[in-house]
C-alpha positions as CSV (number, residue, x, y, z in Angstrom):
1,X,-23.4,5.5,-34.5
2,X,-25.2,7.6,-32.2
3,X,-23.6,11.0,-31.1
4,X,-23.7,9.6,-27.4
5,X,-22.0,6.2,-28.4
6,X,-19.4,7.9,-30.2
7,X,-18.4,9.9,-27.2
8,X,-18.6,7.2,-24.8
9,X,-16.4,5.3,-26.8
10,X,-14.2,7.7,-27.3
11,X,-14.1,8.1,-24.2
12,X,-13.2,5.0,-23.4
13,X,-10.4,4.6,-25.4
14,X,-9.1,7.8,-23.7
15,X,-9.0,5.9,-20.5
16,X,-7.9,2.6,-21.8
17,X,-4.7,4.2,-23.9
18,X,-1.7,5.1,-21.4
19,X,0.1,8.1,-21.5
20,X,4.2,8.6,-20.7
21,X,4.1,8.1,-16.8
22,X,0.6,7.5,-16.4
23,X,-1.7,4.6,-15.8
24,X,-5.3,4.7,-15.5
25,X,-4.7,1.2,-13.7
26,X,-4.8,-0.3,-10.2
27,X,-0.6,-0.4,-10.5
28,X,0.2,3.2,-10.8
29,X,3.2,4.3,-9.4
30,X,3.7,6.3,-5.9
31,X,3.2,9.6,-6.6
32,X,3.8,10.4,-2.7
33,X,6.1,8.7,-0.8
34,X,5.1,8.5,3.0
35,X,7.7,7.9,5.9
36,X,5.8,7.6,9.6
37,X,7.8,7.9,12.7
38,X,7.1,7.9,16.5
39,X,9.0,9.0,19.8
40,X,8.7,6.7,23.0
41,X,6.1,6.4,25.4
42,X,7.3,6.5,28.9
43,X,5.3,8.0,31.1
44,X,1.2,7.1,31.1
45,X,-1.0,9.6,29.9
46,X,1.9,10.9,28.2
47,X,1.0,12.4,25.0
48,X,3.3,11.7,21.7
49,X,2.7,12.2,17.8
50,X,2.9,9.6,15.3
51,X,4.8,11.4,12.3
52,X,3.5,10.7,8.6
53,X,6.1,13.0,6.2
54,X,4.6,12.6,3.0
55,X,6.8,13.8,-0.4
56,X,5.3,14.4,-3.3
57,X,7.5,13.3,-6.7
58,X,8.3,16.3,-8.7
59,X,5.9,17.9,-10.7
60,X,2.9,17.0,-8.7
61,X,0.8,18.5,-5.5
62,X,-1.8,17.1,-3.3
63,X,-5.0,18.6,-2.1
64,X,-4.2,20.0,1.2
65,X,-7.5,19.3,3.3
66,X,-10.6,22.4,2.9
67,X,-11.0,22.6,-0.6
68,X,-14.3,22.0,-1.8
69,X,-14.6,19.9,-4.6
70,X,-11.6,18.4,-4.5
71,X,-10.1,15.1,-3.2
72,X,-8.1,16.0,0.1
73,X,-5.0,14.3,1.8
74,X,-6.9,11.9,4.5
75,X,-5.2,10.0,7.3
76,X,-7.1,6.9,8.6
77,X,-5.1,5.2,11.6
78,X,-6.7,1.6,12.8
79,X,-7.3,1.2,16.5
80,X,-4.6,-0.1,18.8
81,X,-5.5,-1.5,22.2
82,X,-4.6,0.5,24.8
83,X,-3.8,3.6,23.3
84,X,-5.8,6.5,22.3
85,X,-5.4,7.9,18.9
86,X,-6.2,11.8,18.0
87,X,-7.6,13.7,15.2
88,X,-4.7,13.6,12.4
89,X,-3.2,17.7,12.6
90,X,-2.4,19.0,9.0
91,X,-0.3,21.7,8.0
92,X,-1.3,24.7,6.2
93,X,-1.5,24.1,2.4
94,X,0.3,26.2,-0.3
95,X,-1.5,28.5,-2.7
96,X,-1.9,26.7,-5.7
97,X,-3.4,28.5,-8.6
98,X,-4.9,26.8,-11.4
99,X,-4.8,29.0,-14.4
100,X,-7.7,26.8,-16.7
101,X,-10.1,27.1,-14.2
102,X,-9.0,30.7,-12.8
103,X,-9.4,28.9,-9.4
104,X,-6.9,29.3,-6.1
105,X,-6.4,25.8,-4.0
106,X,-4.3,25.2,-1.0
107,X,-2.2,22.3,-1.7
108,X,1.0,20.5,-0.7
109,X,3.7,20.2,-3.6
110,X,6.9,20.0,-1.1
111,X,7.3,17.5,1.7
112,X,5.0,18.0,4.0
113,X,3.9,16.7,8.3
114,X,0.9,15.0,9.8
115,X,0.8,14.6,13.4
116,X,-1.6,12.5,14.9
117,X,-1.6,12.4,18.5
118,X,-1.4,9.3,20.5
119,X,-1.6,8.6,24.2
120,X,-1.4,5.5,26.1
121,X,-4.7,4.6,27.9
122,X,-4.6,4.1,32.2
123,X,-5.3,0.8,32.0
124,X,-2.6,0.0,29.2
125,X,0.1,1.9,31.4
126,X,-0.7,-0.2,34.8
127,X,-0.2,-3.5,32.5
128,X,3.2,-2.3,31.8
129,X,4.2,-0.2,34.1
130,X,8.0,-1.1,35.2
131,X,8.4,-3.9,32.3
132,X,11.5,-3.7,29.9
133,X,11.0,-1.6,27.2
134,X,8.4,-2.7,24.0
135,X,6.8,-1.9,21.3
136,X,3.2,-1.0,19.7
137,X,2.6,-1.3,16.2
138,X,0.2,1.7,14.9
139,X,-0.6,1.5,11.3
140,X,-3.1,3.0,9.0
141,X,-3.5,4.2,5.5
142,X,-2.2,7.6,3.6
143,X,-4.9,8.4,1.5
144,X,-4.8,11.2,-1.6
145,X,-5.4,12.4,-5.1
146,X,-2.1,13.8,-6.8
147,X,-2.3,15.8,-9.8
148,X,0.2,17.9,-12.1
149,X,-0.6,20.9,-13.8
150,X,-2.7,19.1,-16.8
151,X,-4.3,16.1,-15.0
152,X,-5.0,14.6,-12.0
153,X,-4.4,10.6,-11.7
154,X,-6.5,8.6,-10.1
155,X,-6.8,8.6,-5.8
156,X,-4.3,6.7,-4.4
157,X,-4.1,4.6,-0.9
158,X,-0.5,4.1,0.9
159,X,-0.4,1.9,4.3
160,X,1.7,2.6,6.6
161,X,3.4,1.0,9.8
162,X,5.3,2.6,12.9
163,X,6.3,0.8,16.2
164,X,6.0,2.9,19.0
165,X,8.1,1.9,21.9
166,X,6.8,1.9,25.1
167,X,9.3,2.6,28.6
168,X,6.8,3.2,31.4
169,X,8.8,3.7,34.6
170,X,7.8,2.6,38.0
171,X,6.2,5.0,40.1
């Protein structure tokens, strides 16, 4: 065997064999879990933030978005009708140094808040202007890399849902 074939399949049996906690599968487990909330809409124009509080399980950070070379936390939000969504706000990462690569990163290893801004649209507001109160449905998907302090598992991809209630009084 070939001193290239005998790493590849070496390799390969590294990613096929399963460590405590780990799996190199599509079914890994959560390793952030993401709440979203949202306060009400009443007046148009108005503008409100959809909440996403992600929590990291202990033992393992995120990449905080900026670092180079790394896989950031990324919030993707699908488009609602009648409402105009912002550019998701992140918080300031923590300093994260990684002593095997003598490397600083900003990451997020505590619970942590994205606000994306969301405003209801003119012509939305006039449909409901004065109607009993409902409620808009903004989802979207969490998406991140977590690692620990000896490997990183692979990216992960959490939906998530919020209704957004909607009170638009009469002018």
């Amino acid at each position: 065997m070939t001193r290239l074939a005998l790493l590849f399949t070496l390799g390969l049996a590294a990613l096929s064999a399963s460590a405590p906690g780990q799996s190199f599968r599509k079914n890994q487990p959560a390793r952030v879990v993401v709440e979203a909330a949202a306060v009400p809409i009443t007046k148009p124009a108005q503008i409100v933030d959809v909440t996403l509080t992600g929590t990291p399980v202990p033992g393992v950070h995120v990449y905080a978005p900026g670092n180079p070379n790394y896989i950031p936390v990324t919030v993707t939000v699908m488009p609602v009708t009648g409402l105009s969504m912002g550019s998701p706000i992140f918080p300031a990462g923590d300093d994260y140094f990684f002593a095997p690569l003598k490397e600083s990163v900003k990451v997020y290893s505590k619970p942590f808040v994205v606000r994306v801004p969301v405003t209801v649209t003119s012509a939305f507001a006039r449909g409901r202007t004065g109607q009993a109160a409902s409620t808009v449905t903004v989802k979207g998907t969490v998406d991140y890399q977590a690692c620990d302090d000896k490997v990183c598992f692979p990216p992960q991809s959490q939906p998530f849902a919020v209704d957004v209630p909607v009170k638009l009084a009469r002018r």
